[in-house]
N, C-alpha and C positions, 0 to 999 in steps of 0.2 A: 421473273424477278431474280438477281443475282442471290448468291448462296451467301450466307453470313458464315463468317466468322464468329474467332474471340473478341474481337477488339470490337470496344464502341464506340459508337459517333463521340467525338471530343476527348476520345482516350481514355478506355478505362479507370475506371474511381478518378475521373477527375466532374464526375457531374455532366450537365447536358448545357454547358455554357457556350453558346454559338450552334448549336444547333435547335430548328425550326421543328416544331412537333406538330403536327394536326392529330387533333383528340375528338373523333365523331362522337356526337351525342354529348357533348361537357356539361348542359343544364339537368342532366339524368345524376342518379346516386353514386352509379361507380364513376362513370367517367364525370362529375368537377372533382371527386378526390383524385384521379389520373390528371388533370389536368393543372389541380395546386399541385402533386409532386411534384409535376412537371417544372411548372413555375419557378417552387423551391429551389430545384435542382439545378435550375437558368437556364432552360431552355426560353426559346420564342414558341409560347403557344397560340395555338390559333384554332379557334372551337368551332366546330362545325355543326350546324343543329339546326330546328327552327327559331330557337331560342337561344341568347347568349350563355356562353359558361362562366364561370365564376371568376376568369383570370383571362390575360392576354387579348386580342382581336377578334371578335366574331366574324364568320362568312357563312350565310344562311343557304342551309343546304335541308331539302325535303327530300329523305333518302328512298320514297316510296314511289319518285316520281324524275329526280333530278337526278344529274351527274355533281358528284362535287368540284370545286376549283382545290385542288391542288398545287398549284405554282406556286416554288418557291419550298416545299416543305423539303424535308431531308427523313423524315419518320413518320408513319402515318399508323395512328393505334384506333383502331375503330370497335366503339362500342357503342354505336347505334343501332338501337335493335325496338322489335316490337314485340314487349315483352307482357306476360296475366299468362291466365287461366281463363282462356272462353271458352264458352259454350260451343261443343262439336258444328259444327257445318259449312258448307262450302262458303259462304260470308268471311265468316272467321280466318279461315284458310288461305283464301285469298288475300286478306288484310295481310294477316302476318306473312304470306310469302312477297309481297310487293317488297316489302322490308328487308325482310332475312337473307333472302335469297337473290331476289331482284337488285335490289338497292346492293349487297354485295358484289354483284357481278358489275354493276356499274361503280362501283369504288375500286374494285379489283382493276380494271379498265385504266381509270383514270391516273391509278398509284404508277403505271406502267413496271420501272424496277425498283422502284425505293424500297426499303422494310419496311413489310406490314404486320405490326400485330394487331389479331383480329382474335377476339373475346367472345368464345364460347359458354357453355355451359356443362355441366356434367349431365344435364338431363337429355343430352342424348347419348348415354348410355343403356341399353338395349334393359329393359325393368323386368325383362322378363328370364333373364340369366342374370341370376343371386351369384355374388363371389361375396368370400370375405372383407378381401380389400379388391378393390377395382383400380388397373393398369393401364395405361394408354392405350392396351390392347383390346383392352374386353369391348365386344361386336357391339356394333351401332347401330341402332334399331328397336321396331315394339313403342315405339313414344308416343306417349299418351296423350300429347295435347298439338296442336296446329303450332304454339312456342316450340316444341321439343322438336317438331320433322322437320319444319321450317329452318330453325338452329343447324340441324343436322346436315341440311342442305344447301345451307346456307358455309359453314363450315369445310362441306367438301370442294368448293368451290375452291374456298381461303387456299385448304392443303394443297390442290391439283395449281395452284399459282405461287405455292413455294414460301407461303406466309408461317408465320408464328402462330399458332392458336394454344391458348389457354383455358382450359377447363373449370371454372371456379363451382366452389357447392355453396348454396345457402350466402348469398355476401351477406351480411351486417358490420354496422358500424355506426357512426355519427351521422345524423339523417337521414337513418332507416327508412323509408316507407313503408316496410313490408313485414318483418319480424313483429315489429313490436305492437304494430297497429292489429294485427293479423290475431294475437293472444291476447290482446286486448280485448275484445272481441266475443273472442270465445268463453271467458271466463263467465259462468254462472253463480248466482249462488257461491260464492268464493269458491268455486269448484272448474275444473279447466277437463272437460274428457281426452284421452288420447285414446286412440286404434292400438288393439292387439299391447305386449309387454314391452319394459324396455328396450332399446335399444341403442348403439352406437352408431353415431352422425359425424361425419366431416362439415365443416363449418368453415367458409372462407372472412377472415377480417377485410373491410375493405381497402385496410392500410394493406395487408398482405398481397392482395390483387394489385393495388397501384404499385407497390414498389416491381410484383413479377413482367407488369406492362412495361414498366420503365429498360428493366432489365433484358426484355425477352430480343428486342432488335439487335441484339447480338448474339441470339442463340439460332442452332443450324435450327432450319424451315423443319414443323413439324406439331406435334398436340401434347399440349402438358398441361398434368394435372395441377391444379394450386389452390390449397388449403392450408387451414392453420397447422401448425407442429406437428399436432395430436387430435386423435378424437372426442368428443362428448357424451356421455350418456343424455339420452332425449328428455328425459322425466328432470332431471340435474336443470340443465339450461331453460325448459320452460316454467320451474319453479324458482330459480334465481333471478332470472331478466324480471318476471312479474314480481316478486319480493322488493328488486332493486327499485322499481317505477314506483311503488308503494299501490299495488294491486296483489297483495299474496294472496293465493290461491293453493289448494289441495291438488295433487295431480291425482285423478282415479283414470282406472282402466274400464276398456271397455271393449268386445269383439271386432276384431278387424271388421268381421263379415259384418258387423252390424255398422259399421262404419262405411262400407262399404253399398249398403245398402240404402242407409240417410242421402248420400250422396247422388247414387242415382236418384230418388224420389227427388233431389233438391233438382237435379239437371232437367226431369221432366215437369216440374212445376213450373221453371225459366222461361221452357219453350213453350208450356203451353200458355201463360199467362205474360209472353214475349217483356219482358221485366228485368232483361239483363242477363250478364254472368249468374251462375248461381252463387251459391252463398257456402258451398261445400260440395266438392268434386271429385273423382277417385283419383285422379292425381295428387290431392291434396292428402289424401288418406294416404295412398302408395307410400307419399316421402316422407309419411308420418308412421307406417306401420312399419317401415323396412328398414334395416341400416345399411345405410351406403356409407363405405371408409375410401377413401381415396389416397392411391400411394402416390405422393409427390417426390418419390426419388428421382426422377429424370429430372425436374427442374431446380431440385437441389443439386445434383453434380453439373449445372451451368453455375453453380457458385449461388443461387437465391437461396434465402432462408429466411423464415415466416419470421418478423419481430413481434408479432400482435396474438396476443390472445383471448379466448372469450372470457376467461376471469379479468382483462385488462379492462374489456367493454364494461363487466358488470361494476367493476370500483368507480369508473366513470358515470357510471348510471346514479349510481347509491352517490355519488360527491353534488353529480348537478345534473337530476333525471329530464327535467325541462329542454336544457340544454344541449339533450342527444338526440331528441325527436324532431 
């Protein structure tokens, strides 16, 4: 793939007006928000998925099995992925690498040199080396779930073909599936347990991910981190989103290790009673007991800066909670 510059398709700040975007995955949560910016911003989008996206032309693409059509795009931002928490074993593994890694190398294929931005994860960052703040540097690897190696690999792929990859933490925003329904959930008793003490979370808005997608085809090939502004304390944000939905809850603590422990019991009850994902995982504890901060310097000095923040989310919850779910 050619190397990018500064300039973007249609001339810097002038918008993506005559230029053609394909948005893998646009009936998914991040990408129809990638795919209305796009719209917005006047681009021709064209959604690629099994399923339509919320804006522009569909072309139905099974990314676990198909090659996509590409002709005709000028931008190709891909975030089709196969994304959860399953349950360990070679089932799983396979599933998600037909996707991640598979289905990448056949997009990679088909993009030949256009720019690709291709939407990562921060959970493949290696969990098992703590930093304060985490760099586009810090080693990759140690990943906890068939999602996370898969990504990973999926990922090396993007970078070894010159792509843009983006590292997002935690997306929320308007049509969460995940956040909210996830503490929801878990609330007892007006009571919410967490693993181990507070701690500080990077948190991506999903408006902040579309605009870095939008932005990134103009930056040199490479992996950047992208989250809001600042960080969160964990205890803060899951007693504000539950307050805002009118679910207030107590946050109390509770030992990692016993958290830790719940979890596996839940993973061997799944398998032995073949009954699904479980219902609490030590990945789930990990990115609950640990603070990951993410330094989004690199992709601030391409000129991105996060507009959205999780106090913005919560005012929007508290105005019309219905309406974000």
């Amino acid at each position: 793939m050619s190397p990018r510059g500064d300039a973007a398709p249609g001339g810097a700040g002038t918008g993506l007006r005559g230029v053609r975007v394909a948005v893998t995955g646009a009936s998914g949560f991040c990408g129809s928000a990638v795919a209305r910016a796009a719209a917005d911003a006047g681009a021709d989008v064209v959604c690629l998925g099994r399923r339509p996206g919320p804006v522009g032309r569909h072309l139905r693409w099974d990314a676990a099995r198909e090659t996509p059509e590409l002709a005709g795009a000028d931008v190709v931002i891909h975030l089709a992925a196969a994304v959860g928490d399953p349950a360990p074993g070679r089932a799983a593994e396979a599933a998600y690498r037909a996707v991640n890694v598979d289905g990448t190398a056949r997009l990679l294929d088909a993009a030949g040199d256009r720019p690709v931005v291709w939407v990562s994860s921060a959970s493949v960052y290696d969990p098992r080396v703590r930093a304060g703040t985490i760099r586009e540097e810090h080693p990759i690897g140690g990943q906890l779930t068939a999602y996370g190696r898969t990504k990973a690999a999926g990922e090396r792929l993007a970078l070894d073909a010159g792509a843009v990859v983006l590292r997002p933490r935690a997306v929320y925003g308007p049509g969460d599936p995940h956040l909210l329904p996830r503490l929801a959930r878990a609330v007892r008793g007006g009571r919410v347990l967490l693993p181990g003490p507070d701690v500080s979370l990077s948190l991506t808005a999903v408006e902040n991910l579309a605009d870095a997608c939008l932005a990134a085809p103009h930056w040199p090939a490479g992996a950047y981190n992208v989250a809001d502004g600042r960080a969160y304390r964990r205890d803060a944000v899951v007693a504000e989103v539950l307050a805002a939905t009118g679910r207030p809850a107590r946050v109390r603590h509770v030992p990692a290790g016993l958290g830790y422990a719940a979890a596996a019991a839940a993973t061997a009850l799944s398998r032995l009673t073949r009954s699904g994902p479980p219902t609490l995982t030590r990945y789930a504890i990990d990115q609950l007991a640990h603070g990951v901060v993410l330094d989004i310097g690199r992709a601030r000095g391409r000129g991105w800066s996060p507009r959205r923040s999780f106090p913005d989310f919560v005012a929007a919850l508290r105005a019309d909670p219905r309406g974000m779910c």
